[in-house]
Rosetta silent file (secondary structure, phi, psi, omega in degrees, C-alpha in Angstrom):
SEQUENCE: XXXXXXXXXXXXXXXXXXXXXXXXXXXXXXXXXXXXXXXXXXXXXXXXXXXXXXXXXXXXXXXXXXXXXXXXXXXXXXXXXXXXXXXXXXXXXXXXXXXXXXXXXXXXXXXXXXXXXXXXXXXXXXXXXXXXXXXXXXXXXXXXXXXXXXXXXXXXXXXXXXXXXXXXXXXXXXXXXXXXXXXXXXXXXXXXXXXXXXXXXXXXXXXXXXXXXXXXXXXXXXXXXXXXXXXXXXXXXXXXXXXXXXXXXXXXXXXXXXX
SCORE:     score description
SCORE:     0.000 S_00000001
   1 L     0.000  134.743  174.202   19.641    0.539   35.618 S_00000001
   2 E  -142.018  161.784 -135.439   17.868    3.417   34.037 S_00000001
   3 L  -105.667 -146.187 -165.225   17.403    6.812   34.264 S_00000001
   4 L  -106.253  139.718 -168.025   14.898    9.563   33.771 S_00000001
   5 L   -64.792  -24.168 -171.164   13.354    8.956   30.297 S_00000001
   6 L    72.112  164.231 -159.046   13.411   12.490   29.440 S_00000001
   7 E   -86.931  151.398  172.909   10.412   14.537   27.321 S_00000001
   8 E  -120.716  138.972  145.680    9.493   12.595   23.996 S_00000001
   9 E  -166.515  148.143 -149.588    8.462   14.077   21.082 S_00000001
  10 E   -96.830  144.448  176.494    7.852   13.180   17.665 S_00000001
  11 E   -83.201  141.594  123.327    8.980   15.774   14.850 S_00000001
  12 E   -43.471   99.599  171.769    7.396   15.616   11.231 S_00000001
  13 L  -122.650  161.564 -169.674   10.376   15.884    8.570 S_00000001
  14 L   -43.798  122.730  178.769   10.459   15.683    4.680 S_00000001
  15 L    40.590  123.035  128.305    9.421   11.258    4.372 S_00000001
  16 L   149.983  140.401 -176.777    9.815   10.799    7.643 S_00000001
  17 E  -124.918  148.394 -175.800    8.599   11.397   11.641 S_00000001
  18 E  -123.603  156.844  178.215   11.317   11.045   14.285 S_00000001
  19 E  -125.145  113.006  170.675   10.952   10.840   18.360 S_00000001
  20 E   -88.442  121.001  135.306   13.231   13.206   19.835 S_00000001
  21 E   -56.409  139.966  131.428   14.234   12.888   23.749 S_00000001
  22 E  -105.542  159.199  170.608   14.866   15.951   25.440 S_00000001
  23 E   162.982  153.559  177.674   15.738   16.593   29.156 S_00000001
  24 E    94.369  167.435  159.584   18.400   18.703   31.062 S_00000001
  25 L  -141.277 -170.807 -169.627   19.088   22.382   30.107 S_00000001
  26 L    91.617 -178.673 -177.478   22.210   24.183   29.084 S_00000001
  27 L   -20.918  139.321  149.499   24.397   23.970   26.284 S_00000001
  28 E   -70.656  148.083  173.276   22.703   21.649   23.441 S_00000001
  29 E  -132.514  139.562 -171.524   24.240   18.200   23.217 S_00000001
  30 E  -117.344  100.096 -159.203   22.662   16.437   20.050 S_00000001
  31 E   -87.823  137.654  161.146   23.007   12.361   20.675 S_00000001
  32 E  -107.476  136.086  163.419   22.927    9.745   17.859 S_00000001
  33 L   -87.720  164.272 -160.087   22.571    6.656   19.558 S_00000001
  34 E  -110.781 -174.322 -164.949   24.518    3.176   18.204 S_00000001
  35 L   -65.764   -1.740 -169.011   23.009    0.071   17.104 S_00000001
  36 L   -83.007  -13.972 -172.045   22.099   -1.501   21.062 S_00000001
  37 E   130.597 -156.259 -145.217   18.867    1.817   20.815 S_00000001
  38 L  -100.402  147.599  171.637   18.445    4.989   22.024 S_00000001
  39 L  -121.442    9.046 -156.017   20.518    5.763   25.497 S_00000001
  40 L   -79.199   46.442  146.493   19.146    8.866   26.365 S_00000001
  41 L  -154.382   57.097 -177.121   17.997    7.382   29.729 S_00000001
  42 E  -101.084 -178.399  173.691   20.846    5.735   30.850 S_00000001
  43 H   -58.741  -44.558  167.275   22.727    7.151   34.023 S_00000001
  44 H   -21.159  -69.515 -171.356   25.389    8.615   31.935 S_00000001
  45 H   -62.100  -41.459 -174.059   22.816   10.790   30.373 S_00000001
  46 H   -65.099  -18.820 -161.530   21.266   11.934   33.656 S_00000001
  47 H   -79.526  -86.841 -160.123   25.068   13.162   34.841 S_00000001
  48 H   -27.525  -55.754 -178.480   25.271   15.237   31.565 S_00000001
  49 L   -68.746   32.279  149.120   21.510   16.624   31.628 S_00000001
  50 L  -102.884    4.043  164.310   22.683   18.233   34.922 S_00000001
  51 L  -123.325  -27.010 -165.335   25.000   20.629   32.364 S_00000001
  52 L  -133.335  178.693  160.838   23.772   20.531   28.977 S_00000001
  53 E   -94.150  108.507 -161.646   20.109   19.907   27.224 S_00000001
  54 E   -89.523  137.850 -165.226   20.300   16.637   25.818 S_00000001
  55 E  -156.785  112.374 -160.613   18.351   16.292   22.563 S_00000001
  56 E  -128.260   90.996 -156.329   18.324   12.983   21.312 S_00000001
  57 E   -86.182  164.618  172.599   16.487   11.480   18.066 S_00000001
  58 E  -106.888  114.429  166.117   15.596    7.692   17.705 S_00000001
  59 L   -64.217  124.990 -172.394   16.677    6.386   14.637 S_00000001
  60 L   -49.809  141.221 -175.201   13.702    5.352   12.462 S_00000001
  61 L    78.994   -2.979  149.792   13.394    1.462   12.626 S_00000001
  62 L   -77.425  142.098 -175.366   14.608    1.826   16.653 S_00000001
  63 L    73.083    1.070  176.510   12.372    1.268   19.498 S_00000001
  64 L   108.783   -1.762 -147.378    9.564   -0.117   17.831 S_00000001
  65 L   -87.330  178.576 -168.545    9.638    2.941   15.693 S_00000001
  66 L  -102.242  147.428  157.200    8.908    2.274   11.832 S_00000001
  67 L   -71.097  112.941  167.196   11.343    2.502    8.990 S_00000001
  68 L   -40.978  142.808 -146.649   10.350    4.679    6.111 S_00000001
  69 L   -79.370  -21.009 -140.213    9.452    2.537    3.051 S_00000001
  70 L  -119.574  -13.536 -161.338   12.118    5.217    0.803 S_00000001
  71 L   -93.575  135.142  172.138   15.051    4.807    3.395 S_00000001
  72 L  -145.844   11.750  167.163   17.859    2.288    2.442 S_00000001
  73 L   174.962 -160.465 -147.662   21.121    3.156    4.368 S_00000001
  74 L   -58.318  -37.213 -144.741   22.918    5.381    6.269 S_00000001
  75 H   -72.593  -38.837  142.309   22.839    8.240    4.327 S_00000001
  76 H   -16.915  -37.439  177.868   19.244    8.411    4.509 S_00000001
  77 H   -86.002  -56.125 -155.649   19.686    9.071    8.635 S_00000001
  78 H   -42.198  -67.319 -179.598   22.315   11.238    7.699 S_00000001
  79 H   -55.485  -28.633  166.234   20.073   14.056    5.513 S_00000001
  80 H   -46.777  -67.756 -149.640   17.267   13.191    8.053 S_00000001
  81 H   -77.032  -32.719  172.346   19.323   14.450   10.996 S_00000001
  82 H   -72.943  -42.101  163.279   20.566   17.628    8.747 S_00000001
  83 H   -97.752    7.381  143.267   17.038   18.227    8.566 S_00000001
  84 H   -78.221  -11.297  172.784   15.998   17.734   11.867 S_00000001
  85 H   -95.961  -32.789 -162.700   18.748   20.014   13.393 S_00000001
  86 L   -87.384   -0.666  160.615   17.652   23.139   10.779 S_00000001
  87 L   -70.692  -39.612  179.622   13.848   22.212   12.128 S_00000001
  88 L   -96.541    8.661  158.121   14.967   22.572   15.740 S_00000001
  89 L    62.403   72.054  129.888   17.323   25.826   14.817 S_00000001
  90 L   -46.642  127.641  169.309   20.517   24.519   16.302 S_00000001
  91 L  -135.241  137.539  162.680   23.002   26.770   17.239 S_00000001
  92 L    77.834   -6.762 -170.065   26.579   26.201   18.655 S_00000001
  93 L   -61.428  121.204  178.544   25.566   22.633   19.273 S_00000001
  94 E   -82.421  129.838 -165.008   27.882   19.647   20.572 S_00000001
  95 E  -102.955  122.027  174.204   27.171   16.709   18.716 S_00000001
  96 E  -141.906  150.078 -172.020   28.236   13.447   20.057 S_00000001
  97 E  -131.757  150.748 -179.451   27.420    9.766   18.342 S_00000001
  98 E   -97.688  138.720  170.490   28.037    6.126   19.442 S_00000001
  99 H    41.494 -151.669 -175.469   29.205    3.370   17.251 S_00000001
 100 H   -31.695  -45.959 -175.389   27.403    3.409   13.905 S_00000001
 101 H   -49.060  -45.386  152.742   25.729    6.869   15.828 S_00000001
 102 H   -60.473  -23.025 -179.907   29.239    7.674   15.333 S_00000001
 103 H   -81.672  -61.852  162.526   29.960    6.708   12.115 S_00000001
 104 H   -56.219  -40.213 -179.061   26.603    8.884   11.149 S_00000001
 105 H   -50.763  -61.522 -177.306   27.844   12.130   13.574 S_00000001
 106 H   -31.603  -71.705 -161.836   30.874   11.634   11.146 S_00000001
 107 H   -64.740  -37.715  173.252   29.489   11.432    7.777 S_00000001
 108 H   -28.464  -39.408 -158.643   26.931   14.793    9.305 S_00000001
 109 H  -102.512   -4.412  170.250   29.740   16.836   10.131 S_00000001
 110 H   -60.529  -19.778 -171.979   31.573   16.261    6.759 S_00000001
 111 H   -92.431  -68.048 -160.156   28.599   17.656    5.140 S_00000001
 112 L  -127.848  139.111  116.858   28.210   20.307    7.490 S_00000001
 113 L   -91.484   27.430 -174.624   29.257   22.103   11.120 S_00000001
 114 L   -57.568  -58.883  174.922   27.149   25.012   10.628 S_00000001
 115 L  -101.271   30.457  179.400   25.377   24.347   13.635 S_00000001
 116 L  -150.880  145.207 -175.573   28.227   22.602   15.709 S_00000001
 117 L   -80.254  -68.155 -155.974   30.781   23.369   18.265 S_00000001
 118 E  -136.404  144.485  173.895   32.572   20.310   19.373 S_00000001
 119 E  -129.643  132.688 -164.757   31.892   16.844   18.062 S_00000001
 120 E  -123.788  143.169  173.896   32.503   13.778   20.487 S_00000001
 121 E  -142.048  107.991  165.414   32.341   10.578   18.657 S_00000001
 122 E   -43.372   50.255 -147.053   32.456    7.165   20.896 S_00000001
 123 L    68.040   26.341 -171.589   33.710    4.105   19.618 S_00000001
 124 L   -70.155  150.518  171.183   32.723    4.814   16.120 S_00000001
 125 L  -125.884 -175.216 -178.487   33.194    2.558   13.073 S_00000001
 126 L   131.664   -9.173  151.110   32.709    3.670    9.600 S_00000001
 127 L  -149.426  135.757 -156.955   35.743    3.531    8.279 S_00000001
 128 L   -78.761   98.737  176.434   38.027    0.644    6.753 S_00000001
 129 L   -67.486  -27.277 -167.371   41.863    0.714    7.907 S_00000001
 130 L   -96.872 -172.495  170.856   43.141   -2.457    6.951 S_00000001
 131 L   -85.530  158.420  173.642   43.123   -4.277    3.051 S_00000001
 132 L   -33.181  -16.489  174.784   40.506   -6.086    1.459 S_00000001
 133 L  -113.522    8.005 -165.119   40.967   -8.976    2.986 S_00000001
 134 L   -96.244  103.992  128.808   41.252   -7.404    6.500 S_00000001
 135 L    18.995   33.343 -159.275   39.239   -7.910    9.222 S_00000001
 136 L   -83.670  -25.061  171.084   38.516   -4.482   10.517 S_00000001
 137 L  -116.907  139.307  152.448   35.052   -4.756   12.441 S_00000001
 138 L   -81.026  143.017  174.493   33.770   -7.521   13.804 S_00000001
 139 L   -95.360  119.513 -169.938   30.923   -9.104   12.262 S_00000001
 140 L   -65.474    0.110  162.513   27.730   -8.549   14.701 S_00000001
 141 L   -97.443  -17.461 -164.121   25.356  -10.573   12.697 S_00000001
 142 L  -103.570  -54.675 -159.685   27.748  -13.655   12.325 S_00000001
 143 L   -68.411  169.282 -177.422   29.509  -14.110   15.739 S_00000001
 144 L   -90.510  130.811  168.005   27.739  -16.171   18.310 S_00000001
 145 H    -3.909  -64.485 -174.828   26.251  -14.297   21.100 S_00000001
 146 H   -53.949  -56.640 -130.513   29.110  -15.460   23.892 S_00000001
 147 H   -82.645  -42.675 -133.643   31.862  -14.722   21.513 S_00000001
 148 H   -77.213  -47.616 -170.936   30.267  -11.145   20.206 S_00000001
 149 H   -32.825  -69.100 -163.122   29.772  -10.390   24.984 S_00000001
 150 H   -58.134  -34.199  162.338   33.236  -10.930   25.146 S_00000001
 151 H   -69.633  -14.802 -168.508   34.303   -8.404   22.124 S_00000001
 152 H   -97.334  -21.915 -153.482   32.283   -5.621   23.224 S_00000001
 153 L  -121.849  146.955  173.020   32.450   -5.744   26.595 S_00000001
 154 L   -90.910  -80.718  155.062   35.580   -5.570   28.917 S_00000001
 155 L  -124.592  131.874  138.713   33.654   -7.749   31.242 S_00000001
 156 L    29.969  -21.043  177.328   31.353   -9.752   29.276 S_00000001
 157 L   -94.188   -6.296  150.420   28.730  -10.238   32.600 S_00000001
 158 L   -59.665  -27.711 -179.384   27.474   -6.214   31.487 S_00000001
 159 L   -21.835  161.892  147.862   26.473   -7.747   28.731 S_00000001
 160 L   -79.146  135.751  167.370   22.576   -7.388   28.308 S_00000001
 161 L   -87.462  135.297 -173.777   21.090  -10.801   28.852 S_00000001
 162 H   -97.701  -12.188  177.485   18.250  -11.860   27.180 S_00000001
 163 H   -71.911    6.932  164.844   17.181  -14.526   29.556 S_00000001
 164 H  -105.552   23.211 -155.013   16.270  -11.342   31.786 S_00000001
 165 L  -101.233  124.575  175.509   14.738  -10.028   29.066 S_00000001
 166 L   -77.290  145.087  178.102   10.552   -9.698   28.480 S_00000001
 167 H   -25.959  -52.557 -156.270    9.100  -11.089   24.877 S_00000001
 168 H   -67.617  -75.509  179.977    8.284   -7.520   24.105 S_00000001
 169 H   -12.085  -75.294  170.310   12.317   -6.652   24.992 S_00000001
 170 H    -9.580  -70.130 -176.166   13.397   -9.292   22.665 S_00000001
 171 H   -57.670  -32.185 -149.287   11.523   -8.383   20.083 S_00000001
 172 H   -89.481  -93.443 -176.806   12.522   -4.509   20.525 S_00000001
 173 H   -29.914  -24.651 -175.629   16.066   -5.975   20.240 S_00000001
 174 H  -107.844  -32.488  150.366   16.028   -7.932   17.309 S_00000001
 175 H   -39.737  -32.755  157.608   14.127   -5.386   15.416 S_00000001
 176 H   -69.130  -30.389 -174.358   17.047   -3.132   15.905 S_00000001
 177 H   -64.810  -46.259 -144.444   19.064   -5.724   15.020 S_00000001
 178 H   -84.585  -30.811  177.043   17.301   -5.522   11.697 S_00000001
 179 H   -66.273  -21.828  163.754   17.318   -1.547   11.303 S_00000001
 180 H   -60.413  -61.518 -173.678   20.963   -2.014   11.787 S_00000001
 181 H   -86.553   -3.587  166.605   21.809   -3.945    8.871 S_00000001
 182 H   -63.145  -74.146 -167.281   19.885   -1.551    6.667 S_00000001
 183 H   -39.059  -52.278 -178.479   21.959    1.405    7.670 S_00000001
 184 H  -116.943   10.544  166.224   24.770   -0.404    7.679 S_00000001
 185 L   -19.298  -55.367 -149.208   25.194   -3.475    5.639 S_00000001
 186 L  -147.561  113.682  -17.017   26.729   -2.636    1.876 S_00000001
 187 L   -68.549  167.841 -175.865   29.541   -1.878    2.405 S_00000001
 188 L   -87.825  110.869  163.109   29.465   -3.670    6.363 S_00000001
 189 L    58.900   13.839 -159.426   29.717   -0.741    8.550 S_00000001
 190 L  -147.762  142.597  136.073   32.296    1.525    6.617 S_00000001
 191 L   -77.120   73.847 -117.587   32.001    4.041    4.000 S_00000001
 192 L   -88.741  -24.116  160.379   35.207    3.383    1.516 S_00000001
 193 L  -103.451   32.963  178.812   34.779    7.218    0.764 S_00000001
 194 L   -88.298   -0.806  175.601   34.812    8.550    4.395 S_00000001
 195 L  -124.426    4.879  133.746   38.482    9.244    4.975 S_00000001
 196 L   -65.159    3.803  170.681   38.849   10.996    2.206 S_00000001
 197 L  -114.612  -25.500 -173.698   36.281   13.268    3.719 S_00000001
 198 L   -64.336   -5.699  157.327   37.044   13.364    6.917 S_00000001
 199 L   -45.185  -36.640  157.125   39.181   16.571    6.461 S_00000001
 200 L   -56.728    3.551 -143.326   36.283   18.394    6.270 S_00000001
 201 L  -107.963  112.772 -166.382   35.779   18.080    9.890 S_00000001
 202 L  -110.811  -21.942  144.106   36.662   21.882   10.976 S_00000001
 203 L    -1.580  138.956  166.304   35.515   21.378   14.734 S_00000001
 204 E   -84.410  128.217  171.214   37.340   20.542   17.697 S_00000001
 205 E  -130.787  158.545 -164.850   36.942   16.674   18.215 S_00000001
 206 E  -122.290  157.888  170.582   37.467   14.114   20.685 S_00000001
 207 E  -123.093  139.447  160.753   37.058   10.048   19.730 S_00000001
 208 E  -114.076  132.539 -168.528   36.403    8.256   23.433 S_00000001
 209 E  -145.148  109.160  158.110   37.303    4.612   22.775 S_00000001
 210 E   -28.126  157.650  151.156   37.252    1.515   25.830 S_00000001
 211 L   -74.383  -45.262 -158.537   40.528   -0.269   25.894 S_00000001
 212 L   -65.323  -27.894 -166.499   38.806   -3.563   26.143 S_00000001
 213 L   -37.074  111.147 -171.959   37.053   -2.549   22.741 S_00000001
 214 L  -103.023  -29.276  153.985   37.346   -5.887   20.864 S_00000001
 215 L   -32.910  -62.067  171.567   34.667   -4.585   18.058 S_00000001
 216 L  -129.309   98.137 -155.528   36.615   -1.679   17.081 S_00000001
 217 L   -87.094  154.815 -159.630   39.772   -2.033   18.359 S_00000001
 218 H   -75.114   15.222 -178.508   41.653    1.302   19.744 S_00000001
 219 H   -88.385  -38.452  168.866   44.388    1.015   17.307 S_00000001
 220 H   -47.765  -58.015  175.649   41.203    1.361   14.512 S_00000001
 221 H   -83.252  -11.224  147.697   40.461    4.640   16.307 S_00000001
 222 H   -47.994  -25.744 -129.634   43.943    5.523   16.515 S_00000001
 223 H  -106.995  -82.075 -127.582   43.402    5.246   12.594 S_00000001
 224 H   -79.193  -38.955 -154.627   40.202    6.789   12.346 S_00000001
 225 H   -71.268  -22.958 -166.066   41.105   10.285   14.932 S_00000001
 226 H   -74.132   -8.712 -178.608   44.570   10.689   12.813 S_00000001
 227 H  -111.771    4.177  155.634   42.141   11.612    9.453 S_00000001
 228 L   -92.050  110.355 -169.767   40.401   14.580   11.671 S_00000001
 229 L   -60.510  109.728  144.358   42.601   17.745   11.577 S_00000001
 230 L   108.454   14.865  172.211   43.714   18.593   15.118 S_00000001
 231 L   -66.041  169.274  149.897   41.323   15.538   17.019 S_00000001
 232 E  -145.763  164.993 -174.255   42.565   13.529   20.124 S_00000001
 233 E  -100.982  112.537  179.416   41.566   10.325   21.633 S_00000001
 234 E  -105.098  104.922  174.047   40.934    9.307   25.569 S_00000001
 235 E   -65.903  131.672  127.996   41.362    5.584   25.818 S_00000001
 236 E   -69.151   99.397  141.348   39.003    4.063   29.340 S_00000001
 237 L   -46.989  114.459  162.177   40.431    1.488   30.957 S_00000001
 238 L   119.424   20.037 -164.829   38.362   -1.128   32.085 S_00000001
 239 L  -144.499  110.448  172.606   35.683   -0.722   29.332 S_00000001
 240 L   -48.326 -139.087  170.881   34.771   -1.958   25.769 S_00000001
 241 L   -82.120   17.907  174.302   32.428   -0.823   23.222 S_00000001
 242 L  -155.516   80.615  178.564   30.111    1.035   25.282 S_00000001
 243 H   -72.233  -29.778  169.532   32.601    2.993   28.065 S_00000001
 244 H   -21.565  -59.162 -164.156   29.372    5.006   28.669 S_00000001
 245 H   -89.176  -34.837  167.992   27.962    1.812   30.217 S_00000001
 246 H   -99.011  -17.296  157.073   30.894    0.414   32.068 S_00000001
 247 H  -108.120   37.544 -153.821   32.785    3.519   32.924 S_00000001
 248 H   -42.829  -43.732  171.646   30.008    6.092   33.158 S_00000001
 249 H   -40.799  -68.504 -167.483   32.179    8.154   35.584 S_00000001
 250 H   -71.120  -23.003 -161.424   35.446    8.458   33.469 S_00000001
 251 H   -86.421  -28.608  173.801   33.307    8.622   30.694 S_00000001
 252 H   -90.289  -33.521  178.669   31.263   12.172   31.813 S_00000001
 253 H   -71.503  -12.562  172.910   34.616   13.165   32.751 S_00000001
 254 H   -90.806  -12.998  167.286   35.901   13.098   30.010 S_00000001
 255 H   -53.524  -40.753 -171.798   32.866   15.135   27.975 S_00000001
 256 H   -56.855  -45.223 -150.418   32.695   17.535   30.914 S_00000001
 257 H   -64.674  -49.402 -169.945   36.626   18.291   30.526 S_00000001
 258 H   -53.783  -69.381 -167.874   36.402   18.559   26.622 S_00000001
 259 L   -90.196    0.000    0.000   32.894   20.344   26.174 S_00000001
């Protein structure tokens, strides 16, 4: 089910033009969305934009949007997004990122919190807890559809389906797919120097992580919140790798409580 699309509009930045959502007022909230697209017009988001102004870029090669011929992983979004917040003159701004959105929010605020308050990070990956030979993400190009429903999802019939899905959807989707493994390919989903950075994070932060999360599992973000000085973590019951989408309720509450 979806929500109110919110105002689009695309910025010019240094190699690159980005299409920001906006909608809502109040407090900024600055969203990176995760590798399924852009969420800013799910319900979730309509709860929030009745407290804060949600302002929400589409990562280039999302949505249909084009990838810049000079961009060749994450870090690329990262320095984008640092120069898309000093275009729109953030101030005080809560940043929150989903998955990989998280994993970028991350490496962003390591660099910087100049213009952020609170940082909420969602299920994030981005960094590897286990050994070399360890199994810390699942991989989302290799599993078979069914098997991948069942890791992400607590249950597995939220899934998106593609047999409801129009050509143009599809296409949208697998194009994302592909915008995906640029950012995050080499190394697969992790930065091997991000927890040694993560110290830098001078913010107050929350990690929100599903229980059901089979993808990132919550002992990984047990992991990942224990390398931020002074975060904490609110496990959802009943929810995977997108609690947004299966617990949107528990899920505002806990942003409201925090930010």
């Amino acid at each position: 089910m979806a929500g109110n699309a919110g105002n689009i509009t695309r910025i010019e930045l240094p190699g690159a033009a980005v299409d920001v959502v906006r909608k809502g007022s109040g407090r900024k909230l600055f969203i990176l969305h995760g590798g399924g697209g852009p969420v800013a017009a799910m319900p979730f988001a309509d709860r929030l934009a009745e407290s804060f102004e949600i302002i929400a870029p589409v990562h280039p090669g999302f949505a249909g949007s084009a990838i810049p011929e000079s961009f060749d992983d994450l870090q690329d979004l990262v320095f984008l997004y640092l120069d898309l917040m000093d275009t729109l003159d953030l101030d005080d701004a809560i940043m929150m990122g989903f998955s990989f959105g998280g994993w970028t929010a991350a490496e962003l605020a390591v660099i910087s919190t100049a213009r952020l308050s609170k940082l909420i990070l969602v299920d994030p990956v981005g960094i590897k807890v286990g050994g070399r030979e360890d199994r810390d993400i699942a991989d989302v190009f290799a599993t078979p559809p069914d098997e991948l429903a069942r890791l992400m999802w607590h249950d597995p019939a939220n899934a998106p389906n593609p047999a409801h899905m129009t050509d143009a959807e599809q296409e949208t989707v697998q194009s994302n797919r592909v915008a995906l493994s640029l950012y995050t390919w080499q190394p697969y989903m992790h930065n091997p120097k991000l927890p040694g950075r993560l110290h830098r994070i001078d913010v107050p932060t929350l990690l929100i992580w599903g229980e059901s999360d089979g993808l990132v599992t919550p002992d990984y973000g047990r992991a990942f919140c224990a390398m931020i000085p002074g975060a904490r973590m609110a496990v959802i019951p009943e929810a995977g790798h997108a609690p947004q989408m299966e617990q949107p309720d528990a899920f505002v509450g806990h942003v409201m409580s925090f930010a």
